[in-house]
C-alpha positions as CSV (number, residue, x, y, z in Angstrom):
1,X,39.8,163.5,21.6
2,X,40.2,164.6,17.9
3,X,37.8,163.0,15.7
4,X,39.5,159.7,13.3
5,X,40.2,160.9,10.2
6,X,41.9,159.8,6.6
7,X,43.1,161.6,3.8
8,X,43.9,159.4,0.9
9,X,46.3,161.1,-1.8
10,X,46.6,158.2,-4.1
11,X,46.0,154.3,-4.5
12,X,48.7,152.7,-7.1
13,X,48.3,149.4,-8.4
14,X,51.7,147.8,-8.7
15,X,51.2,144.0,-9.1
16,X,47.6,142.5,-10.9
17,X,47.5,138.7,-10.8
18,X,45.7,136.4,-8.7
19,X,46.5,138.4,-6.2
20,X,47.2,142.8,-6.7
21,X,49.7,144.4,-5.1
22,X,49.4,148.0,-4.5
23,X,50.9,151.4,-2.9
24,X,48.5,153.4,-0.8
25,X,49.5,157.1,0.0
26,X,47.9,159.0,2.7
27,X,47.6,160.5,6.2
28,X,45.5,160.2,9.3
29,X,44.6,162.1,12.5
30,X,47.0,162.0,15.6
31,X,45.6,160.7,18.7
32,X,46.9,163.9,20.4
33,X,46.0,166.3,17.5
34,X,47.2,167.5,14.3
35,X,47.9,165.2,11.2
36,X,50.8,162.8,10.5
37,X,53.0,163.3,7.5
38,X,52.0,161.2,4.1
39,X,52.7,158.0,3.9
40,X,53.5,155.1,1.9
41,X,52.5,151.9,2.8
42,X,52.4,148.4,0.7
43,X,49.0,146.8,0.1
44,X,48.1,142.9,-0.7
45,X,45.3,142.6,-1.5
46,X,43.4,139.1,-1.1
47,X,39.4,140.6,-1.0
48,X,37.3,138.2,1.1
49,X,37.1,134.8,1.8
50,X,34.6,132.7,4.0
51,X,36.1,129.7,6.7
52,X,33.8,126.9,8.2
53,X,33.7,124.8,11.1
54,X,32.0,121.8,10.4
55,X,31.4,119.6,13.9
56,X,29.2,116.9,14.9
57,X,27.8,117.3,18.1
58,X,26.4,114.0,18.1
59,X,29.2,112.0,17.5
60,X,31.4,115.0,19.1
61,X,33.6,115.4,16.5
62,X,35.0,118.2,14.7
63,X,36.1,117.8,10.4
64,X,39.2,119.6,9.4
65,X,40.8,119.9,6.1
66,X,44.6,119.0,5.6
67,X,46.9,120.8,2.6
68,X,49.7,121.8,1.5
69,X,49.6,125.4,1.6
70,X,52.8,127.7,-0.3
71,X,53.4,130.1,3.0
72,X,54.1,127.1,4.8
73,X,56.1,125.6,2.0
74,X,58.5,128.9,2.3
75,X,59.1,128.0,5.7
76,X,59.6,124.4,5.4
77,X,63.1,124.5,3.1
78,X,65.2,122.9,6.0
79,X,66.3,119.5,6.3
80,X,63.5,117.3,7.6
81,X,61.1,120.0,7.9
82,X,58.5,119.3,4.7
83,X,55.9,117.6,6.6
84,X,55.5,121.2,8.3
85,X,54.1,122.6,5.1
86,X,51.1,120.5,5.4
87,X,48.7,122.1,7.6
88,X,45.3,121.6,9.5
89,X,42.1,124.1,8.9
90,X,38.9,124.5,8.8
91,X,37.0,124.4,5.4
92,X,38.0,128.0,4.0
93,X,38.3,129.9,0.4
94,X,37.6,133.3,-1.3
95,X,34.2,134.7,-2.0
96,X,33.8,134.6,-6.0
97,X,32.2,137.7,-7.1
98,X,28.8,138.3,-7.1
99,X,28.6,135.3,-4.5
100,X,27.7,136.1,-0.9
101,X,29.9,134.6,1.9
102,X,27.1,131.9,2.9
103,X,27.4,130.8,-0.8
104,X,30.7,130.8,-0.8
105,X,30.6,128.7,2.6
106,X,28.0,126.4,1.6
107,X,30.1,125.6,-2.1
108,X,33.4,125.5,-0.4
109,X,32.3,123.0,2.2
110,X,31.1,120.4,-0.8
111,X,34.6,121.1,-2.9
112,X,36.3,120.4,0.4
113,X,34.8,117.6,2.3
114,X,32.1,116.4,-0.6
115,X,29.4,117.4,2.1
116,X,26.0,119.3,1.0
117,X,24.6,121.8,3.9
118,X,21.8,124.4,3.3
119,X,22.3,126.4,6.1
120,X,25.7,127.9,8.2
121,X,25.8,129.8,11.7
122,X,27.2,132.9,11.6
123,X,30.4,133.2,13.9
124,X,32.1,136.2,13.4
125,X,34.4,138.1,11.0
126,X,37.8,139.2,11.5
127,X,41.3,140.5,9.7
128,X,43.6,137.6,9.8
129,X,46.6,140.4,8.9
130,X,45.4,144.0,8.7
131,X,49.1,145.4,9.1
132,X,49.3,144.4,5.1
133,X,46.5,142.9,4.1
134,X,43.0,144.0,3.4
135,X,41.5,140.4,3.3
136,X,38.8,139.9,5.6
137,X,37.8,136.6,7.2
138,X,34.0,135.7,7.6
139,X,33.5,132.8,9.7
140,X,31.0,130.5,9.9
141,X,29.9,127.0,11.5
142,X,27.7,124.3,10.8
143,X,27.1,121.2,12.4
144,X,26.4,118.3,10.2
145,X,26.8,114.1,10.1
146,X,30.5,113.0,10.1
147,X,29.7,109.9,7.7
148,X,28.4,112.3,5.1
149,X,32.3,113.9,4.7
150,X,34.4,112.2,2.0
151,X,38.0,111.4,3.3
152,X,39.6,113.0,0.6
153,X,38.3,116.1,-1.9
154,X,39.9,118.9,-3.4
155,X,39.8,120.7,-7.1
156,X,42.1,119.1,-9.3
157,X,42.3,121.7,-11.9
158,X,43.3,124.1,-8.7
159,X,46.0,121.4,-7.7
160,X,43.8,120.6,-4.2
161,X,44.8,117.7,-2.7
162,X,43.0,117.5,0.4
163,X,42.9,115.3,3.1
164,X,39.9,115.3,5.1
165,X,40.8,114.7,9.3
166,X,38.0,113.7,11.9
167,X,39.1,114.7,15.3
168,X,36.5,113.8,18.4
169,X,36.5,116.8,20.6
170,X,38.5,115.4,23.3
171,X,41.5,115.4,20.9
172,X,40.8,118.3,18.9
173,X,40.1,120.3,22.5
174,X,43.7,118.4,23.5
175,X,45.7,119.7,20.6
176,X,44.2,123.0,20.7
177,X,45.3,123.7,24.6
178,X,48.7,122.1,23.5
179,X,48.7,124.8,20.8
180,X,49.9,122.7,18.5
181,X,47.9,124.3,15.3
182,X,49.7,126.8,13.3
183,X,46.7,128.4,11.8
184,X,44.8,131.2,13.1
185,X,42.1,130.2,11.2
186,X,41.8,126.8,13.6
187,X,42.8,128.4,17.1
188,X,39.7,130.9,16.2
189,X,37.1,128.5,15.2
190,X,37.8,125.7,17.9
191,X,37.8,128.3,20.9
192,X,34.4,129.2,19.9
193,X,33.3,125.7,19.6
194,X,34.6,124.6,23.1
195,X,34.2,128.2,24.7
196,X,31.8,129.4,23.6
197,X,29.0,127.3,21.5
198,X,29.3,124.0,23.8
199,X,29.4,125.7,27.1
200,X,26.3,126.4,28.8
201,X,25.0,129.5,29.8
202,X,26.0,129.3,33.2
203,X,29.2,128.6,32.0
204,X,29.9,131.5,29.5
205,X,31.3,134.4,30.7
């Protein structure tokens, strides 16, 4: 099989705000040989941002973080449909610059849920949407005291309103088999919490 290889022409920056935008023209190997033709594709580009499961295995009981958040408010202009732009997640945000992703963890976990932790288990790290996005997702977990959590946090001067949910496992386990989350970011973390950190090693596959 040919060797995987790019050829980058030019990188365009068409949009620079919070986010950039930007128009990436290039080519890559063919799985059967030869090159395809250039190329245009669309960019958005986030960077990288950390997402943390906090859980209490003592009282069996996982912390989520519910917001409104503006894709979901794109898709909730119907009649009735508002409350569906208020969504359930783990503790998540970008990585500032020159901050590592534990930092960014360990800081966004305190905005979030008012909780201080010194140390986060390392997950895994994924692209939530690498058809158009270059954001990557590092994931991380740590398990803490539930009465240390506030019950609401959030930056006002970034307009986070944030309210903060206690599931036990038993319902957070429920809803996640009924698939009623609409974040990857939550169907991710929970099946590593039930399927893979809680289960035993005779268990795990």
């Amino acid at each position: 099989m040919p060797s995987k290889e790019l050829k980058i022409q030019s990188i365009t920056t068409t949009y620079k705000g919070f986010f950039e935008t930007k128009i990436l023209h290039f080519k890559h190997t063919l799985y059967k040989g030869g090159w395809t033709k250039n190329m245009d594709r669309e960019l958005f580009q986030r960077g990288q941002a950390v997402v943390v499961l906090l859980y209490d295995s003592e009282a069996e009981c996982v912390v989520l973080v519910e917001q409104c958040r503006v894709g979901a408010v794109f898709n909730s202009q119907g009649v009735h449909e508002a409350e569906n732009a208020w969504l359930l997640e783990p503790v998540a945000g970008m990585i500032d610059e020159g901050e590592s992703a534990i930092e960014a963890g360990i800081r966004e976990a305190q905005e979030e849920t008012g909780i201080d932790i010194n140390e986060l288990e390392y997950v895994c790290e994924f692209y939530p949407s690498p058809g158009a996005c270059n954001e990557i997702l590092h994931l991380y977990a740590a398990d803490i005291s539930i009465d240390l959590v506030d019950d609401y946090a959030g930056l006002s001067d970034e307009h986070e309103d944030i309210k903060v949910i206690k599931l036990s496992f038993e319902q957070a386990k429920k809803k996640l088999l009924n698939a009623e989350f609409k974040v990857a970011t939550t169907y991710i973390a929970l099946q590593w919490l039930f399927f893979q950190k809680l289960c035993s090693n005779s268990e795990a596959p």
